[in-house]
VOGU-3710 file (C-alpha; in Angstrom, 3 decimals, decimal comma):
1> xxxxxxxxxx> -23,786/9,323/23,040  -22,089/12,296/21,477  -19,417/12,934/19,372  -15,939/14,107/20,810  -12,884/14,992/20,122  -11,680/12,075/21,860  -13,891/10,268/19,793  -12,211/11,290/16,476  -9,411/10,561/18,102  -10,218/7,437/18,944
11> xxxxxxxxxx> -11,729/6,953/15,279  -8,386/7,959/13,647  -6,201/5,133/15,628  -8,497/2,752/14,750  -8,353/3,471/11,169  -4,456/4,139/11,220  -4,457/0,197/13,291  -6,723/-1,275/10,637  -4,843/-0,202/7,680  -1,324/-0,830/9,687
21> xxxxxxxxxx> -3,004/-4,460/9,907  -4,054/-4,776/5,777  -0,555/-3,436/4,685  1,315/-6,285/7,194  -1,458/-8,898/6,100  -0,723/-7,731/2,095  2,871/-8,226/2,548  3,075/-11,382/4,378  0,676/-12,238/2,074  2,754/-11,622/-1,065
31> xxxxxxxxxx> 5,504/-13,775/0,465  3,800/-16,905/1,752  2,203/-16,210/-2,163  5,865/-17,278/-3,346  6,168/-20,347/-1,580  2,629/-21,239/-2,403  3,458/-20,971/-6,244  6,477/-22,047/-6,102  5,798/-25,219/-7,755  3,382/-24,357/-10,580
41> xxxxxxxxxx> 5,160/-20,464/-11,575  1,892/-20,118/-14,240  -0,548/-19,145/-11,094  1,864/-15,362/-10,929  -0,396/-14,084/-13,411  -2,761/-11,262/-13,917  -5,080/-11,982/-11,450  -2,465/-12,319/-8,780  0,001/-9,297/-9,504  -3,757/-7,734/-9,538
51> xxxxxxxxxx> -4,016/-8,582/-6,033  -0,948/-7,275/-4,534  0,881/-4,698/-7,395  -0,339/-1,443/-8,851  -0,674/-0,924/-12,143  2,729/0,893/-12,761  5,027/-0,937/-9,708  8,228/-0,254/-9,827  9,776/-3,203/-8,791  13,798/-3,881/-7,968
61> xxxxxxxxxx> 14,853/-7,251/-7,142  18,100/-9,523/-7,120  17,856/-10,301/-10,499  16,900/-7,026/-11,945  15,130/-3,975/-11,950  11,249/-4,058/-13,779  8,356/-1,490/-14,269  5,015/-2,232/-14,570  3,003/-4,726/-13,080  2,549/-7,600/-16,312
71> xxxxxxxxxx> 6,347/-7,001/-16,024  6,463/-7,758/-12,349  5,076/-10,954/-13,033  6,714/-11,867/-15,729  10,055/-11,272/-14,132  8,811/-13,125/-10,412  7,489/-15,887/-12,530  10,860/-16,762/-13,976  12,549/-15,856/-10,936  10,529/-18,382/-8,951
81> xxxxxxxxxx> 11,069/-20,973/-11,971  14,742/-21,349/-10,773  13,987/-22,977/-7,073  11,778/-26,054/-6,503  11,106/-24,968/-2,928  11,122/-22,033/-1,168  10,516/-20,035/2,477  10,158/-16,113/2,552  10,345/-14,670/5,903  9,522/-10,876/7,125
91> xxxxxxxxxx> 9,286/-9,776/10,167  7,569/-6,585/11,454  8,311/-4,082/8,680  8,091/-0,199/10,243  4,807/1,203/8,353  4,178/5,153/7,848  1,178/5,896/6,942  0,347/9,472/5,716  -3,479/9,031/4,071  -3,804/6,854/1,320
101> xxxxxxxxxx> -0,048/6,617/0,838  1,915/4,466/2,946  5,739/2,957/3,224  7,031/-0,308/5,093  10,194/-1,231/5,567  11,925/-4,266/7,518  13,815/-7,378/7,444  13,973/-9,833/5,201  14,887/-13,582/5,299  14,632/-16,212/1,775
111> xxxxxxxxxx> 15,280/-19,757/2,148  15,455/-21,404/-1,538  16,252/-24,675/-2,708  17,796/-24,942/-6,048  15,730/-26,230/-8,971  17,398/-29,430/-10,493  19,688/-30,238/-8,140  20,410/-33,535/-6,094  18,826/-32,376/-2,840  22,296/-32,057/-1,370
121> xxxxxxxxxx> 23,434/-29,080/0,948  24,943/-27,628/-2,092  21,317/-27,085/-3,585  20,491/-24,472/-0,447  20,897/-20,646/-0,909  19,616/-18,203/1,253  19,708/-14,615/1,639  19,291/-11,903/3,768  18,393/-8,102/3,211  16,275/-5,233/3,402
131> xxxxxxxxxx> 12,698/-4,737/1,576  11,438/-1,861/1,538  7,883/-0,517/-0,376  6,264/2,280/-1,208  2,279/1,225/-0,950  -1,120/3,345/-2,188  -4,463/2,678/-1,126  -6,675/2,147/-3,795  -10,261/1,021/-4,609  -9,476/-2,623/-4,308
141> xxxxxxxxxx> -7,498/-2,200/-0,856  -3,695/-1,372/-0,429  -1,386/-2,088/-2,959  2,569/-1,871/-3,639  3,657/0,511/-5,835  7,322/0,203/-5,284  9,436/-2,192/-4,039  12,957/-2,844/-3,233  14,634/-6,156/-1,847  18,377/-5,238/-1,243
151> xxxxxxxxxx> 20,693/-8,072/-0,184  22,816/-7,831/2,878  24,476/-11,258/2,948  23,934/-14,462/1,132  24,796/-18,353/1,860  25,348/-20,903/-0,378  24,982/-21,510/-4,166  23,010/-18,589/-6,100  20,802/-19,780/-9,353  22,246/-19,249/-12,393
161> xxxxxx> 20,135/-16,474/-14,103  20,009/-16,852/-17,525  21,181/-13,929/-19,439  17,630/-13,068/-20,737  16,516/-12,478/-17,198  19,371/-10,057/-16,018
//
């Protein structure tokens, strides 16, 4: 067989399919991450914000604005330490890819319930917004090197953030 145009063609969709398909899987994975964690906040450590973060993310979130990846962490890590349970939902973010850089942006949907409460309705807050993230492809895969979560409507009672996390 030999090589075409419509080969390289046919190459370059693959490729632009296959990394469409790793950025989805890498965010969907960094949600369901949440919930998984949720109940021991310890395992968002290196080794995880290694997995989905680079080095210098800038990262801004409800509860604050942080740069850097240990930072990330840190800042998800108490974040996370204010619900006991939790449900992230995305759905279909718009990717553009343009080589090893990448952006996806779509809907977002957080279900949390509150920690140390009585398991009431009162102990449900959920919100609703926008993420959006700026994503590089590196040696290890695609990661996020920017992120931004920003609220369109909220239900319920919000967590009280201590003052050291605003």
């Amino acid at each position: 067989m030999t090589h075409t145009d419509t080969d390289t063609d046919t190459d370059t969709g693959a490729d632009a399919l296959r990394d469409r398909a790793e950025i989805t899987d890498l965010l969907n994975g960094f949600l369901l991450s949440l919930d998984e964690r949720v109940h021991d906040p310890a395992r968002f450590d290196a080794a995880w914000a290694r997995a989905y973060f680079t080095e210098d993310i800038a990262m801004e979130m409800p509860i604050g604005t942080v740069h850097g990846r240990d930072a990330a962490a840190a800042r998800i890590r108490a974040g996370m330490s204010l619900f006991d349970r939790t449900v992230h939902m995305a759905t279909g973010p718009v990717v553009t890819i343009d080589g090893d850089r990448a952006t996806a942006t779509g809907p977002q949907l957080s279900t949390h319930i509150l920690a140390g409460g009585t398991g009431g309705d009162g102990d449900l807050f959920v919100s609703a917004g926008h993420a959006s993230s700026d994503l590089v492809r590196t040696a290890e895969g695609w990661r996020i090197a920017r992120s931004a979560l920003r609220i369109v409507w909220t239900q319920g009672t919000p967590p009280r953030v201590p003052a050291a996390q605003s």
